[in-house]
N, C-alpha and C positions, 0 to 999 in steps of 0.2 A: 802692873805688868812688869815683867823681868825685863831688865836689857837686851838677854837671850830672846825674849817674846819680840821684840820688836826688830827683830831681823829675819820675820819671818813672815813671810808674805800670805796674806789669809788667815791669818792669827786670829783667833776670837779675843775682841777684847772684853776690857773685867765691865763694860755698861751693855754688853749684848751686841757690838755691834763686830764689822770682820773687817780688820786691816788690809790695806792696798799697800806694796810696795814697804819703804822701811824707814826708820831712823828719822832724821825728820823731813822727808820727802814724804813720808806716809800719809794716806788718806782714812779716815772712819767712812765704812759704810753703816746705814742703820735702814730701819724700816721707810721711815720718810725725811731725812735728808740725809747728805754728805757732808763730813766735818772735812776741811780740806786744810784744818790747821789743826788738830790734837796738840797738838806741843806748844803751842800758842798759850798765853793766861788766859783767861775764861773772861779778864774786863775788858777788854778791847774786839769781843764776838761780835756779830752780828749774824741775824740768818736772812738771808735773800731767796724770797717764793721764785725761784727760776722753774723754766722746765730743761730735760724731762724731770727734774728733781731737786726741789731746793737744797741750798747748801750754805753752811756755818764756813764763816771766814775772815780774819784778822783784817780790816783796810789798812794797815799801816804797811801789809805785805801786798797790797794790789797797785794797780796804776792804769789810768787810763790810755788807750794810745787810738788818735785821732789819723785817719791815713786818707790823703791823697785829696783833701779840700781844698783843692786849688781852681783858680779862674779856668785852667783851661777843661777843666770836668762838668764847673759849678756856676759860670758865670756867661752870659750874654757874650757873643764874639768870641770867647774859648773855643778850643781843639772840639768839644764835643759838640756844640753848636753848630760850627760850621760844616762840622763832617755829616748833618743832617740830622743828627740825633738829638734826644729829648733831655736838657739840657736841663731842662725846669725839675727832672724827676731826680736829678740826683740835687737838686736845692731842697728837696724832701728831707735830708738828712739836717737839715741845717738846724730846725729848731731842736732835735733832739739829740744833736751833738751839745748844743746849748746849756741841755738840762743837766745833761751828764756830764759837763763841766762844771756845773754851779754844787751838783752834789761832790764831785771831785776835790773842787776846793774845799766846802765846808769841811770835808773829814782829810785834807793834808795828804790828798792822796798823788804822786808824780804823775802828772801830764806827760805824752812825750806826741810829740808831731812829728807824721811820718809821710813824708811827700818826694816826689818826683823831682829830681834836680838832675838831670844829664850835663855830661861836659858839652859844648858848644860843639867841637869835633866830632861829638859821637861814637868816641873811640871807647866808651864803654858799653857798647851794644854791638849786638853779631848780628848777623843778617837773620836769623829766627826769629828773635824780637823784634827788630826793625820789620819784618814783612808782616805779622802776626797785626801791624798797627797800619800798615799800607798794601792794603790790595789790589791796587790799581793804581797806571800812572797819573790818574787824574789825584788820585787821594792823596791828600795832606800827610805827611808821616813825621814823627818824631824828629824834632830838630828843625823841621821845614818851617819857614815864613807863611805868619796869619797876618793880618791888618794892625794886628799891636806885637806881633814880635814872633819868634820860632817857639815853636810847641814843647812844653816843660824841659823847658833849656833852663840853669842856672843861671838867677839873679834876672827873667825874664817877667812881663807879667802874667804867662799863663802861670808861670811855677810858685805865683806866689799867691799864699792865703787868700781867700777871701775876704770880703772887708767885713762881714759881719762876727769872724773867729779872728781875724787878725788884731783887732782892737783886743780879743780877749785873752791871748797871749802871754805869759810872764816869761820874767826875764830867768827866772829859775827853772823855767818849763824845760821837756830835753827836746832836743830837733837831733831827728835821723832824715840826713838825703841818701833817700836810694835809688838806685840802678834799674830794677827789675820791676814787677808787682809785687815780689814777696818781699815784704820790708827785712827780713833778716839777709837776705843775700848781700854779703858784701857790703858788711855796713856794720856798725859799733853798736847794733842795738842789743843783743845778746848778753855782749859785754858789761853793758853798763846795767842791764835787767838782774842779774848775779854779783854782783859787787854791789848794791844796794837792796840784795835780799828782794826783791819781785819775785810772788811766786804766782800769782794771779794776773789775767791781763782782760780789760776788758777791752773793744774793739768796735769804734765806730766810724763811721765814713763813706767813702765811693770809692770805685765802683764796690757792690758787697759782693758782686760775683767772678769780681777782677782781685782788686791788689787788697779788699777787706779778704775775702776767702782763701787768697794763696799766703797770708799773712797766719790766719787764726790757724789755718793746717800744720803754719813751720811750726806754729809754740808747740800746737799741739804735741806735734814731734819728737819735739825738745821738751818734753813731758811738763809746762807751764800748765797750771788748770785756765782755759780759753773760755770766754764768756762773751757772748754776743750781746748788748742791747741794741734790739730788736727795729725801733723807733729811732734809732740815733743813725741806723745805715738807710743808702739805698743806690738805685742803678736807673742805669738807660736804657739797659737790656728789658727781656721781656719780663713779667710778674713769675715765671717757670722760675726763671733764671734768681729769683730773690727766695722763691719759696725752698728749691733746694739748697739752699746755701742756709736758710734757717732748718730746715730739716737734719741738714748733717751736722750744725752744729750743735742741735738737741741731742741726737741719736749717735755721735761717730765722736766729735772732738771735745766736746766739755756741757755749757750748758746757753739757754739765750734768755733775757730780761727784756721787759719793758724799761725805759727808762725810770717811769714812776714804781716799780718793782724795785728797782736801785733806790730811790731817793724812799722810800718807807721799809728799806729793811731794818730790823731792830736787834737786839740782844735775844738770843736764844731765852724762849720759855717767857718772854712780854706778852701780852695779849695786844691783838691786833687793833686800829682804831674801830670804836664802835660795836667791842666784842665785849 
């Protein structure tokens, strides 16, 4: 293909399939998957059975990002807990945050932890986000005192990991504290995803229909190919509430995996175990 051909968006290319976008942001389409690295060598592939559509992808270009596993989501006595909610269902994520860490490291792929750390003043939240978490004067709201400390305040124990990720941790790992739900708002995570070449993101955690879904949307955005495993999120909220947030990120933002879908993807054109 010409240099000319590759600034052309919908390009055919020379193995049959039709260019997305250009240069080397471009994506292959084909019959049955997406190459979302073309420019990429061919020894460091992998294709991942996602849906709606598998797709061929470098891991030295992806990274995991773990958001919002924190005590006061995930643990007994947490913000979630005591506001009445089902506290136990966002520990659902936990073992398959797990998985997708263990595959992460084996292939040297950046971890980054994206959690809740407010200032103590509260002077980085406006009254929308603040009421959106307190609807009533009886309810507990951001920054307010629980029985082990105020609600994902910096250096608090709601805001801090859980124990069963916090052991797993590295010190090379990346930590974004953010503001918002959406881990990009106001925060270096962008920054540091583009200076070390991330062009894939995959995306596990709580809530999946809080700060997981308004997270996967900004890459989306910001035209990151977004990748959901599936097994590695979950919520408080109702089962509606998970099932859409897996729907659009099949259908609208990128693609979604099982974690063991992650952990047996292979080299384009291997035959599968037992085939």
């Amino acid at each position: 293909m010409s240099k000319r051909k590759f600034r052309e968006v919908y390009a055919p290319t020379p193995d049959g399939g039709v260019q997305f976008a250009a240069s080397a942001d471009r994506w292959h389409l084909y019959k049955d998957h997406v190459h979302l690295a073309p420019h990429h060598q061919e020894g460091g592939l992998l294709r991942f059975e996602a849906s709606l559509m598998p797709f061929v992808d470098n891991p030295d270009r992806q990274a995991l990002v773990v958001i919002d596993m924190q005590n006061d989501f995930c643990s007994p006595g947490g913000w979630t807990d005591v506001s009445g909610l089902d506290h136990e269902r966002c520990r659902r994520a936990i073992p398959g945050v797990i998985r997708a860490l263990e595959v992460a490291r084996e292939r040297q792929m950046w971890v980054i932890w994206v959690d809740w750390h407010n200032r103590p003043d509260l002077r980085n939240l406006g009254a929308p986000t603040l009421f959106s978490f307190k609807h009533s004067l009886e309810q507990r709201g951001i920054g307010q005192e629980l029985e082990r400390g105020p609600v994902l305040t910096a250096g608090s124990w709601g805001a801090r990991m859980v124990d069963e990720l916090l052991v797993r941790m590295r010190e090379e790992d990346i930590l974004t504290e953010k503001v918002r739900m959406d881990g990009f708002f106001g925060t270096h995570l962008d920054q540091v995803l583009r200076t070390q070449g991330i062009e894939t993101l995959l995306f596990a955690g709580v809530n999946i229909d809080q700060g997981v879904t308004s997270t996967v949307e900004e890459a989306y955005l910001r035209d990151y190919g977004a990748v959901l495993p599936e097994d590695a999120c979950a919520t408080s909220s109702p089962d509606s509430c998970y099932d859409a947030v897996v729907f659009n990120a099949r259908a609208c933002w990128g693609f979604s995996i099982t974690t063991a879908q992650f952990a047996q993807a292979r080299p384009p054109g291997a035959k599968e175990e037992g085939a």
